[in-house]
Backbone and ligand atoms as CSV (ligand in chain L), in Angstrom:
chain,resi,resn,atom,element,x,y,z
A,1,UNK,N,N,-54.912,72.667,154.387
A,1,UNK,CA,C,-53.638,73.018,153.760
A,1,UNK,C,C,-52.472,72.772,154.699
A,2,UNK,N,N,-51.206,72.329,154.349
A,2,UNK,CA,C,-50.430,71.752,155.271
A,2,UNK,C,C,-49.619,73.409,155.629
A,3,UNK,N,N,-48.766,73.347,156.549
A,3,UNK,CA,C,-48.207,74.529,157.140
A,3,UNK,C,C,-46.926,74.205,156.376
A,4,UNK,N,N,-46.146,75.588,155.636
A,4,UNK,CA,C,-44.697,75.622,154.804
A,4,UNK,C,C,-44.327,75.070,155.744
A,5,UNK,N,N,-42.949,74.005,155.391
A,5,UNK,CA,C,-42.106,73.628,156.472
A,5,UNK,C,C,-41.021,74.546,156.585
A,6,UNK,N,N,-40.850,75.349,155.549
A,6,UNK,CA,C,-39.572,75.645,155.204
A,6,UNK,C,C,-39.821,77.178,154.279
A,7,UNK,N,N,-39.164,78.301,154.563
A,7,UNK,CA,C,-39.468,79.293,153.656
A,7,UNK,C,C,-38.688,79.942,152.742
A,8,UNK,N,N,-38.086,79.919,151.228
A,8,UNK,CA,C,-37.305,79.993,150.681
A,8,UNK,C,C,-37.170,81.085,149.583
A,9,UNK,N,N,-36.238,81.777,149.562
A,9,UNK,CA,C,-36.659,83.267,148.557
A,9,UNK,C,C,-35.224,82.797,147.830
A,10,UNK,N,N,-35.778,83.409,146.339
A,10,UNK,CA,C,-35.594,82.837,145.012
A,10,UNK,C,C,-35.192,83.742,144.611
A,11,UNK,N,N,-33.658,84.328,144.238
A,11,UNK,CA,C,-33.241,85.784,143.734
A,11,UNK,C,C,-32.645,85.236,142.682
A,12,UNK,N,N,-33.100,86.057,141.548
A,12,UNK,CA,C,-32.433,86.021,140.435
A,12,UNK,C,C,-31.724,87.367,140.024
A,13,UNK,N,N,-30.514,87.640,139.655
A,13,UNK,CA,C,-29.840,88.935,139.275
A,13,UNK,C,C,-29.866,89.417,137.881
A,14,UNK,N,N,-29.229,90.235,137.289
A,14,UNK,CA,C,-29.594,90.701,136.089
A,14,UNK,C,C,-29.620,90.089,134.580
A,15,UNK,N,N,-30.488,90.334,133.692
A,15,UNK,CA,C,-30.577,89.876,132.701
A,15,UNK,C,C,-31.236,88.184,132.647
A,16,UNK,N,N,-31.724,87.665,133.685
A,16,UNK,CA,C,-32.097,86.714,133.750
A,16,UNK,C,C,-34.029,86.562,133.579
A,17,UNK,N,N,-34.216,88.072,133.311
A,17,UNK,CA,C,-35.427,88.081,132.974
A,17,UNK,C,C,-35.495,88.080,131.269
A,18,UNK,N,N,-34.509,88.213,131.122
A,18,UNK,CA,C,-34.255,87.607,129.341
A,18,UNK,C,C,-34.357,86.442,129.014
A,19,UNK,N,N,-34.048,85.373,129.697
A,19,UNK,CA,C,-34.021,83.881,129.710
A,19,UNK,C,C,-35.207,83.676,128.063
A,20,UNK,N,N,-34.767,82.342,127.757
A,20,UNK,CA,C,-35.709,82.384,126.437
A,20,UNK,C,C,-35.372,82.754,125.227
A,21,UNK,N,N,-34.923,84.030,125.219
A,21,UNK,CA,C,-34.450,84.738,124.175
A,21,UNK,C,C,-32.858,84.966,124.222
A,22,UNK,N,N,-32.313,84.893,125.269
A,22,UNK,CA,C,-31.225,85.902,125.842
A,22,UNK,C,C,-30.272,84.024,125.249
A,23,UNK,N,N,-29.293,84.214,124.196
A,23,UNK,CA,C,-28.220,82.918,124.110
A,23,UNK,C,C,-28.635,81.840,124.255
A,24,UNK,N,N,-29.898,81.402,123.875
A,24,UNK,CA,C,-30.546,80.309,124.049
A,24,UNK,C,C,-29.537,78.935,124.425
A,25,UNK,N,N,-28.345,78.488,123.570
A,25,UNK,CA,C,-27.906,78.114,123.279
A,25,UNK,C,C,-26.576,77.734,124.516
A,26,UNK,N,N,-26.728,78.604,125.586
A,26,UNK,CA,C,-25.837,78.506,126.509
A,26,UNK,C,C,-26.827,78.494,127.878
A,27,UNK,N,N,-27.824,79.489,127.543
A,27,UNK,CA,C,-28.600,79.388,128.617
A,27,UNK,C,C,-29.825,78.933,128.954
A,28,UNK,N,N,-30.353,77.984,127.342
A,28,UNK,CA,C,-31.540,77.285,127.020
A,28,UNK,C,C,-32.442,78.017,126.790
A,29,UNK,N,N,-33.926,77.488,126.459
A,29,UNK,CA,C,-34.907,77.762,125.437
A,29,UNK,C,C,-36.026,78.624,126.754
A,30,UNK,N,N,-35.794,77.926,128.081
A,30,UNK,CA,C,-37.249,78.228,129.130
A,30,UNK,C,C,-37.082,79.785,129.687
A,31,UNK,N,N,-37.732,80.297,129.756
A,31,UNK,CA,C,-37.955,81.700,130.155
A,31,UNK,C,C,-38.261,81.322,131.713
A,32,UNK,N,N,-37.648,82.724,132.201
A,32,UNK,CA,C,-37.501,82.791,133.909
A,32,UNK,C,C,-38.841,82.230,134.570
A,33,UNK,N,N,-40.167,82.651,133.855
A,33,UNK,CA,C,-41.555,82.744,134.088
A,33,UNK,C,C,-41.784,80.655,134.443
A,34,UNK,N,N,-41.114,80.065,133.132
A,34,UNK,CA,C,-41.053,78.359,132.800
A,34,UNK,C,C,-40.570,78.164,134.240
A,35,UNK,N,N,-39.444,78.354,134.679
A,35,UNK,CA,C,-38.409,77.812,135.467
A,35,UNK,C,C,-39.405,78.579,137.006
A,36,UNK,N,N,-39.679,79.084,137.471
A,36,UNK,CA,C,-40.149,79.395,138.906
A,36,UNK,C,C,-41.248,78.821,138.718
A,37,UNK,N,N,-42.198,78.405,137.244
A,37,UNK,CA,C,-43.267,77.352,137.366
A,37,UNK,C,C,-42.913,76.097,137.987
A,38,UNK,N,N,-42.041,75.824,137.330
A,38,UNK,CA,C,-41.240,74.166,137.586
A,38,UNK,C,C,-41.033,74.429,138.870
A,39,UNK,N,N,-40.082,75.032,139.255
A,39,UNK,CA,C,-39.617,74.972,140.785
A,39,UNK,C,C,-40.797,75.618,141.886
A,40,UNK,N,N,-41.952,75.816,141.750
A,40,UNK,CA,C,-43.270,75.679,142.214
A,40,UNK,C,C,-43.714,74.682,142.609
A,41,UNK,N,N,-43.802,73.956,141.357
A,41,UNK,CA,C,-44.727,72.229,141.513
A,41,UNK,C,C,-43.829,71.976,142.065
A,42,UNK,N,N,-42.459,71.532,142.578
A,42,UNK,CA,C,-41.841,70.561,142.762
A,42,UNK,C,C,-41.766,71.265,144.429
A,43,UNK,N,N,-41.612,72.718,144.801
A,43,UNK,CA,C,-41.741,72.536,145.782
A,43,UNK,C,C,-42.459,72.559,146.595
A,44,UNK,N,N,-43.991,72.403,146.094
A,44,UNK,CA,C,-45.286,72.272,146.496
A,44,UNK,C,C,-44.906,70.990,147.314
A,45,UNK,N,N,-44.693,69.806,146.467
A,45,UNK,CA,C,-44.596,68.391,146.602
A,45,UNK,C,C,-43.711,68.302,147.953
A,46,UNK,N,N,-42.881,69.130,148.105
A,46,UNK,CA,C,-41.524,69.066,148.999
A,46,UNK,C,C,-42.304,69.980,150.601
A,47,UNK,N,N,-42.854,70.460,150.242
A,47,UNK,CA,C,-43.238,71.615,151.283
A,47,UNK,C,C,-42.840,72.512,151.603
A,48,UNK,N,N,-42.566,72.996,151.084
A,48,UNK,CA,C,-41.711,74.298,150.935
A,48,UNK,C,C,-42.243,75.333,150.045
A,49,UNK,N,N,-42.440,76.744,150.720
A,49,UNK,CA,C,-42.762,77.421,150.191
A,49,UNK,C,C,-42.222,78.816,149.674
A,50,UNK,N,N,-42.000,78.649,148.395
A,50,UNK,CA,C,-41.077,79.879,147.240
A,50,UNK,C,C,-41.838,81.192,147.235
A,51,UNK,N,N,-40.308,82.625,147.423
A,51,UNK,CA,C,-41.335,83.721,147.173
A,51,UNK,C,C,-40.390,83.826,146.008
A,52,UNK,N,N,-40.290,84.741,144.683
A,52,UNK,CA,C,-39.429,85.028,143.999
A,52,UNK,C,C,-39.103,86.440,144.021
A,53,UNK,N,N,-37.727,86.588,143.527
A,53,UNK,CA,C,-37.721,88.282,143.073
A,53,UNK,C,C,-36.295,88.511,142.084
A,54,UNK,N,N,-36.624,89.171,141.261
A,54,UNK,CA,C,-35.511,89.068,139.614
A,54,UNK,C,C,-35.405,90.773,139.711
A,55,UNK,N,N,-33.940,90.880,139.781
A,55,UNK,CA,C,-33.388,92.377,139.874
A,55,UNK,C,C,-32.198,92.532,138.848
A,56,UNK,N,N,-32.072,93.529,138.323
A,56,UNK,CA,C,-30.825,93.844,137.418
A,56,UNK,C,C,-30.247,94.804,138.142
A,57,UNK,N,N,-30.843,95.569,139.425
A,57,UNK,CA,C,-29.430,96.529,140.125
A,57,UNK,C,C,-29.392,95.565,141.061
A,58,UNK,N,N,-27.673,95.368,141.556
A,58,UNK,CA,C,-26.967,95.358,142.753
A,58,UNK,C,C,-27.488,95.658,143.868
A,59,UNK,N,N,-27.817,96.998,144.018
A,59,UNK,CA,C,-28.775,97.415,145.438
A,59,UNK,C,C,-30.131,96.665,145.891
A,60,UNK,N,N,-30.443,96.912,144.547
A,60,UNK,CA,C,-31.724,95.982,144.957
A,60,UNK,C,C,-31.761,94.515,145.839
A,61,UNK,N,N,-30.707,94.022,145.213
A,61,UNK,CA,C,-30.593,92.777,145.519
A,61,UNK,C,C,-30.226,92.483,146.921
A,62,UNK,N,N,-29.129,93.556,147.059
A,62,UNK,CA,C,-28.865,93.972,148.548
A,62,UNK,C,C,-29.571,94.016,149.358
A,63,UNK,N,N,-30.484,95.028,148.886
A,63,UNK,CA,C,-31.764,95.163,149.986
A,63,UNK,C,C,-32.531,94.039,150.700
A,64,UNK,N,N,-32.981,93.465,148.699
A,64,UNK,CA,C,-33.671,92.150,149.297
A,64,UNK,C,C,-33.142,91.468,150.393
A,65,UNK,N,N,-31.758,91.105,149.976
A,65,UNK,CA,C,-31.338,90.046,150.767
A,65,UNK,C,C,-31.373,90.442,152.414
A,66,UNK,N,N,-30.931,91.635,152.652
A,66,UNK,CA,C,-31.244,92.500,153.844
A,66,UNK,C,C,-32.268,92.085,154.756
A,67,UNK,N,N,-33.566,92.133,153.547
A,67,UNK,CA,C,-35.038,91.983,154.279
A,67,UNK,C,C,-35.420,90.781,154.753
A,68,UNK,N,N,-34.360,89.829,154.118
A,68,UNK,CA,C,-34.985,88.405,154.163
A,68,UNK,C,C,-34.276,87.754,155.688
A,69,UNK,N,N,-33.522,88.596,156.615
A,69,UNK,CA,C,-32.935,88.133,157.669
A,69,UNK,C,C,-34.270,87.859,159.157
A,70,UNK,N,N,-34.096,86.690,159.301
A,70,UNK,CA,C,-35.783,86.512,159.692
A,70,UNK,C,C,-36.706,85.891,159.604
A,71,UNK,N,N,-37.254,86.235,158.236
A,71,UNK,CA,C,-38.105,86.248,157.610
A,71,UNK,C,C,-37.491,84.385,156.710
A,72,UNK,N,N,-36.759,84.212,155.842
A,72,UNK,CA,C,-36.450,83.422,155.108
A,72,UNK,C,C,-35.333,81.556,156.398
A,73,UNK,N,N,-35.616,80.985,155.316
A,73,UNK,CA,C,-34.852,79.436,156.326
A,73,UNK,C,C,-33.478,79.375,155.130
A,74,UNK,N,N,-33.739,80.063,153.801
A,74,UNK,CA,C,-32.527,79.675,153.021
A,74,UNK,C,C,-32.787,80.869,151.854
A,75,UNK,N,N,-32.168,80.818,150.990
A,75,UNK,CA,C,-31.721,81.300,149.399
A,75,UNK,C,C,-31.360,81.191,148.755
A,76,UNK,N,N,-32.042,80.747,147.890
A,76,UNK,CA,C,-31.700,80.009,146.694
A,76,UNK,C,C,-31.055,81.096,145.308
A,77,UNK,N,N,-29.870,81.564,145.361
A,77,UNK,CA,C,-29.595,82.888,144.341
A,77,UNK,C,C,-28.539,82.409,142.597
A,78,UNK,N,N,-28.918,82.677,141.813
A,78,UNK,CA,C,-28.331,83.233,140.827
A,78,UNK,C,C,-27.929,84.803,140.466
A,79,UNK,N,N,-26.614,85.126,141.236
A,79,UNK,CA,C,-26.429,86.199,141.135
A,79,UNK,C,C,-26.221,86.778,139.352
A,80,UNK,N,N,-26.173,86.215,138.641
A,80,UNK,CA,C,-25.743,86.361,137.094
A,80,UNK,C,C,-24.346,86.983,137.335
A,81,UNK,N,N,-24.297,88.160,136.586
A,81,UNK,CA,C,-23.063,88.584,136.389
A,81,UNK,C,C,-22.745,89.465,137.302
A,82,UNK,N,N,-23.092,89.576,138.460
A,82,UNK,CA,C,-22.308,90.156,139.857
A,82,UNK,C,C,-21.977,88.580,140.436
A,83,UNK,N,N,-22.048,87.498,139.927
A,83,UNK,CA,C,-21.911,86.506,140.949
A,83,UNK,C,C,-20.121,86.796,140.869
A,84,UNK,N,N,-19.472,87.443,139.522
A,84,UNK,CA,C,-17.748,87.324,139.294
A,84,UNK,C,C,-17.223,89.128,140.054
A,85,UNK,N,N,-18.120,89.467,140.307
A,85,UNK,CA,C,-18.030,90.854,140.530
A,85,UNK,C,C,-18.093,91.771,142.097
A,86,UNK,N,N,-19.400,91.182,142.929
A,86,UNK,CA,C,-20.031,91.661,143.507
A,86,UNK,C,C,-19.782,91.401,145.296
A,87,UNK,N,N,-18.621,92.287,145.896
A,87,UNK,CA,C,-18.607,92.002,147.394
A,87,UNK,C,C,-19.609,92.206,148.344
A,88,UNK,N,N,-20.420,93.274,147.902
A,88,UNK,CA,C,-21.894,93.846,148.207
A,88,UNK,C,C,-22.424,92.585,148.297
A,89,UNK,N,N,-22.885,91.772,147.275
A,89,UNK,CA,C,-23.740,90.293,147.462
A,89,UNK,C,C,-23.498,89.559,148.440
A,90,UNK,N,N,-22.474,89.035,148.472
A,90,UNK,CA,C,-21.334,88.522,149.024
A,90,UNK,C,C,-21.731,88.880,150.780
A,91,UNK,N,N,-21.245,90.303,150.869
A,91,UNK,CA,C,-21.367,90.573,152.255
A,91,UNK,C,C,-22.683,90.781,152.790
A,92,UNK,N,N,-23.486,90.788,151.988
A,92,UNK,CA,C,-25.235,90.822,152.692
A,92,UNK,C,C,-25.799,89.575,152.932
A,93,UNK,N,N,-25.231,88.238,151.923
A,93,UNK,CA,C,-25.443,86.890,152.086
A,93,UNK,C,C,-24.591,86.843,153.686
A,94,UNK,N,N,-23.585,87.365,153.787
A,94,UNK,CA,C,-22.702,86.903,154.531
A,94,UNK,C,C,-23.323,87.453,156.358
A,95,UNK,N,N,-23.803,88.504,155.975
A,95,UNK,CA,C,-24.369,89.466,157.131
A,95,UNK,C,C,-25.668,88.786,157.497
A,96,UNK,N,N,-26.399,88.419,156.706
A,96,UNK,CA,C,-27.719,88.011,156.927
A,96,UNK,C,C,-27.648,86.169,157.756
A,97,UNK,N,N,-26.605,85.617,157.221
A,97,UNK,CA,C,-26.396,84.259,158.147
A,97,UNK,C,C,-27.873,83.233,157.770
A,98,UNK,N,N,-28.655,83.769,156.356
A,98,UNK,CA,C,-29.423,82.563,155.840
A,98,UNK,C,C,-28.462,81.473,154.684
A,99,UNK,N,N,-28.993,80.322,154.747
A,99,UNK,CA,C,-27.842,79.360,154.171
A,99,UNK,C,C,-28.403,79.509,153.263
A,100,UNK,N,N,-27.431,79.440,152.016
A,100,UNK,CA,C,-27.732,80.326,150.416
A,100,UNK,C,C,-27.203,78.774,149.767
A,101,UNK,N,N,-27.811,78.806,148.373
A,101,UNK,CA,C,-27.370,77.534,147.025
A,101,UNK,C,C,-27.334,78.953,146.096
A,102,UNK,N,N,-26.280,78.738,145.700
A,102,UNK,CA,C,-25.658,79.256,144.487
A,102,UNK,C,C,-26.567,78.742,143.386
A,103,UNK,N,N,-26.432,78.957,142.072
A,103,UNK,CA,C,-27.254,78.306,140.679
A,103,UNK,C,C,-26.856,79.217,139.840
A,104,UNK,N,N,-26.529,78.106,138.606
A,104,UNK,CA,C,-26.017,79.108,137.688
A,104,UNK,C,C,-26.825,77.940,136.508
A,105,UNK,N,N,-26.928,78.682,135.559
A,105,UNK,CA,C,-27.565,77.746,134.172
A,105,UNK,C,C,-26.406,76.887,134.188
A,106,UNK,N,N,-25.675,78.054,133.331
A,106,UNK,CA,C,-24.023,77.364,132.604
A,106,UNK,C,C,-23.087,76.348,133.380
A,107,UNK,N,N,-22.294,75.801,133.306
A,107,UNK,CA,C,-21.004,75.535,134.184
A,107,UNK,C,C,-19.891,76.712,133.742
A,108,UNK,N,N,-19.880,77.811,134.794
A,108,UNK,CA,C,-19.208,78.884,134.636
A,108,UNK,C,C,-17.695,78.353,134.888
A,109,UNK,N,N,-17.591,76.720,135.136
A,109,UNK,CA,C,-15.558,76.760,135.163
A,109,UNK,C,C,-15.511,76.069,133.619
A,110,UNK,N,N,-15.959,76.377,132.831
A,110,UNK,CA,C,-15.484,76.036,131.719
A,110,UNK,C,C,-16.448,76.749,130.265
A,111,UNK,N,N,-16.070,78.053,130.949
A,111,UNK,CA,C,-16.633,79.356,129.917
A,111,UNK,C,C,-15.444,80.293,130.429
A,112,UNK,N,N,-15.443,81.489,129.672
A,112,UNK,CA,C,-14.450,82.322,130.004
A,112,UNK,C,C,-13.651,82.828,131.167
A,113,UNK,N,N,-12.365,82.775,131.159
A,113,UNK,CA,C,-12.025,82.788,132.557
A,113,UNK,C,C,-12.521,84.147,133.580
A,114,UNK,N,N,-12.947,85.010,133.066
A,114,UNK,CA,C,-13.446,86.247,134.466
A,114,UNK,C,C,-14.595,85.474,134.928
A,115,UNK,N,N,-15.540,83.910,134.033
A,115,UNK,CA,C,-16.947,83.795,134.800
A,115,UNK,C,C,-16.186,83.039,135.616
A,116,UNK,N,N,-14.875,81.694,135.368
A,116,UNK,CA,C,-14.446,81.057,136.805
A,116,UNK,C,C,-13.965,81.007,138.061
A,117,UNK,N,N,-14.493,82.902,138.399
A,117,UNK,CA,C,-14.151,83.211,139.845
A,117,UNK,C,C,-15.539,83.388,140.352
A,118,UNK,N,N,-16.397,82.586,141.303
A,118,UNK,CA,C,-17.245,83.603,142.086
A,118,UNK,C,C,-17.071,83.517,143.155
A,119,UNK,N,N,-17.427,84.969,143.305
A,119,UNK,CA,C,-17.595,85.804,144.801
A,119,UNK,C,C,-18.332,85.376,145.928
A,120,UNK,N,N,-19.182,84.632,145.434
A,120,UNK,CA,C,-20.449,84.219,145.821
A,120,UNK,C,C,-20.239,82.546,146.718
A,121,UNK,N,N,-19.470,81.804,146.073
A,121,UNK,CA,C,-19.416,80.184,146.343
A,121,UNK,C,C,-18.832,80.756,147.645
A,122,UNK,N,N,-18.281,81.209,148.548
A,122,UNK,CA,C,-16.997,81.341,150.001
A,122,UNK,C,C,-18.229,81.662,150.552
A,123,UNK,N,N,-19.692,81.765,150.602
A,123,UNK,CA,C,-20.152,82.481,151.557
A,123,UNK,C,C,-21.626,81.637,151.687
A,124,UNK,N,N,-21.617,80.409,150.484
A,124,UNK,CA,C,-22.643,79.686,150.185
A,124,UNK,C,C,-22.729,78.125,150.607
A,125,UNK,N,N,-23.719,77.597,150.688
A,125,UNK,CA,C,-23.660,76.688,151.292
A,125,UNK,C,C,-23.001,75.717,150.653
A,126,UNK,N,N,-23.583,75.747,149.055
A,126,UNK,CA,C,-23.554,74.846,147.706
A,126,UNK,C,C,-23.749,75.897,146.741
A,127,UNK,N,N,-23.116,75.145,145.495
A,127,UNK,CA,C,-23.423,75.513,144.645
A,127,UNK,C,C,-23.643,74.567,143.350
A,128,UNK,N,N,-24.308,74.568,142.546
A,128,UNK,CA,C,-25.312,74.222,141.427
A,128,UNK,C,C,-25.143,74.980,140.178
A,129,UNK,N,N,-23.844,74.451,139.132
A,129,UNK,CA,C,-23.773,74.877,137.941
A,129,UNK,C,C,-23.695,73.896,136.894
A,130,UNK,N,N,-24.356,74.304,136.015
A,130,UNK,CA,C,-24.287,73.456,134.336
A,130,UNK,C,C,-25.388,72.853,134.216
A,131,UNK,N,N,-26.781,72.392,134.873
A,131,UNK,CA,C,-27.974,72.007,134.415
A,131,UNK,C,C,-28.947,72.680,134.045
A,132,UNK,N,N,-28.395,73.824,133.552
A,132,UNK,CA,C,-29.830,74.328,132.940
A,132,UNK,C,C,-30.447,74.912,134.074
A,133,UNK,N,N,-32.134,74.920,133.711
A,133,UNK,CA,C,-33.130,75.124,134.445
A,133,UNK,C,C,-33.482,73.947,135.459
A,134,UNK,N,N,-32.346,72.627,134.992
A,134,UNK,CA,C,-32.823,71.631,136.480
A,134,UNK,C,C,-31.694,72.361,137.191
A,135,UNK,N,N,-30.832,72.890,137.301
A,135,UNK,CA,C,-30.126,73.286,138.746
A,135,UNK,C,C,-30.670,74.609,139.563
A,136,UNK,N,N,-31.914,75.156,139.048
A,136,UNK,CA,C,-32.931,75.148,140.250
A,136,UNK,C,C,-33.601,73.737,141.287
A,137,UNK,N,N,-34.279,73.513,140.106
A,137,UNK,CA,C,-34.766,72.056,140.645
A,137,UNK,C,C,-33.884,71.273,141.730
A,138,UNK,N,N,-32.705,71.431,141.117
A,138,UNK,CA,C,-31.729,70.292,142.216
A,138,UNK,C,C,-31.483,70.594,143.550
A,139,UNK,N,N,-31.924,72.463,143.319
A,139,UNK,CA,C,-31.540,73.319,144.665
A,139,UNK,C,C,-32.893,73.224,145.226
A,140,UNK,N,N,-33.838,73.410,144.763
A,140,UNK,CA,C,-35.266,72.728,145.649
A,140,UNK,C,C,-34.436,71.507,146.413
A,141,UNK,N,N,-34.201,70.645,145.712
A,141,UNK,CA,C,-34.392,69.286,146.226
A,141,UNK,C,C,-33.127,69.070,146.984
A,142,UNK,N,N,-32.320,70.132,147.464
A,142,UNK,CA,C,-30.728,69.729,147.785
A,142,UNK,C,C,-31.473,70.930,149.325
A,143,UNK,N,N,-32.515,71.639,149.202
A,143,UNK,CA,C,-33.186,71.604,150.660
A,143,UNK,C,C,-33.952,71.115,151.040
A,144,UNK,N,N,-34.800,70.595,149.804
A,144,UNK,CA,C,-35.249,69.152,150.936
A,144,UNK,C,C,-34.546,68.248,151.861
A,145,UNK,N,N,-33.720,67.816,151.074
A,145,UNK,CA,C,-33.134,66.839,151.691
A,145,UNK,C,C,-31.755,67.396,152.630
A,146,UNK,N,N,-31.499,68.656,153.061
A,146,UNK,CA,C,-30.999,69.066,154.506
A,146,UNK,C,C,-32.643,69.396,155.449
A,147,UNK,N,N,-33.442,69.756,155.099
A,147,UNK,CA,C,-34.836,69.530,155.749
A,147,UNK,C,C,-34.832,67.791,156.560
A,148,UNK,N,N,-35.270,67.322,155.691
A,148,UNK,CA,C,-35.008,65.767,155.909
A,148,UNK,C,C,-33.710,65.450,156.791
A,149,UNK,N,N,-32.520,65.409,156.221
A,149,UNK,CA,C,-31.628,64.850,157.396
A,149,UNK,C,C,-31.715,65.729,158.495
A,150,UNK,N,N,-32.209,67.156,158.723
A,150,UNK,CA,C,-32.376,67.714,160.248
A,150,UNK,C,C,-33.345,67.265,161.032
A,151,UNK,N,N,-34.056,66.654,160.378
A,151,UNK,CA,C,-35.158,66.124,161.073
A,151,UNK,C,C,-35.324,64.571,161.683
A,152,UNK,N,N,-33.990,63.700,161.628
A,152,UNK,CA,C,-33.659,62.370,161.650
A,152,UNK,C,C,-32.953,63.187,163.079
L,1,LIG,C1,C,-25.026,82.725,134.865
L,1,LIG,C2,C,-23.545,82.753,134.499
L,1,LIG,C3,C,-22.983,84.176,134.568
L,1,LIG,O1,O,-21.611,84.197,134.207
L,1,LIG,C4,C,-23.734,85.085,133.607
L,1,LIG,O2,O,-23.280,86.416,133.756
L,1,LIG,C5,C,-25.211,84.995,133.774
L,1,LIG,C6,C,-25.840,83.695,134.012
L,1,LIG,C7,C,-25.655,81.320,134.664
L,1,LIG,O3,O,-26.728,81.113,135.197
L,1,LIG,O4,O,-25.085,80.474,133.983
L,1,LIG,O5,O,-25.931,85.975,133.597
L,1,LIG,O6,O,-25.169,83.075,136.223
């Protein structure tokens, strides 16, 4: 078995364990369960190895992110709806000093104006909005390839 090159924790924030059911129509048909499958295989292929964790409190998320100082090479987060809200997120991404990808399903600058502020992009490396369930995917593959150019 090859050794992770790379170790990456996968936070999803609230209501995103609805996926599927939850506005299909804005936020597509695949359930959270579909989408950390996909972004599995793909980062099997990549080498990189995903832990996940899906929270609807704030604290929680906090915490996580807390725990992951260390322990994690990046973070890959969809804060949902603390991403327009939440300095707490914000300052634990910010405290912890792991390089974070934003992801959002939607393209939140062209949905209601309270979603086209986040809190979240000033403290992130990148961010990844409007593909669906591929802008996980893209965030797999947007650390591969800083993996790759660090390694040239
Ligand atoms: C979201 C966009 C947020 O505005 C919303 O609150 C979500 C999902 C997205 O992935 O498009 O819950 O983060």
């Amino acid at each position: 078995m090859k050794n992770p090159r790379a170790k990456v924790l996968v936070i999803n924030g609230p209501n995103l364990s609805l996926l599927g059911e939850r506005q299909p129509e804005i936020y597509g048909k695949y359930t959270l369960e579909d989408i950390c499958n996909e972004m599995q295989k793909v980062a099997e292929g990549e080498n990189i190895h995903l832990d996940f964790f899906q929270s609807d409190s704030e604290g929680e998320i906090v915490t996580r992110i807390g725990q992951a100082k260390g322990n994690y090479d990046f973070i890959i987060i969809n804060p949902a709806g603390y991403t327009h809200t939440s300095v707490a997120i914000r300052d634990a991404i910010e405290a912890v000093d792991i390089p974070c990808i934003e992801v959002h399903l939607s393209n939140i600058y062209k949905r209601e104006e309270f979603r086209q502020r986040s809190l979240i992009a000033g403290v992130s490396r990148g961010q990844i909005a409007g593909f669906g369930k591929d802008s996980y995917i893209l965030a797999v593959m947007a650390i591969s390839r800083i993996l790759k150019s660090s390694e040239s």
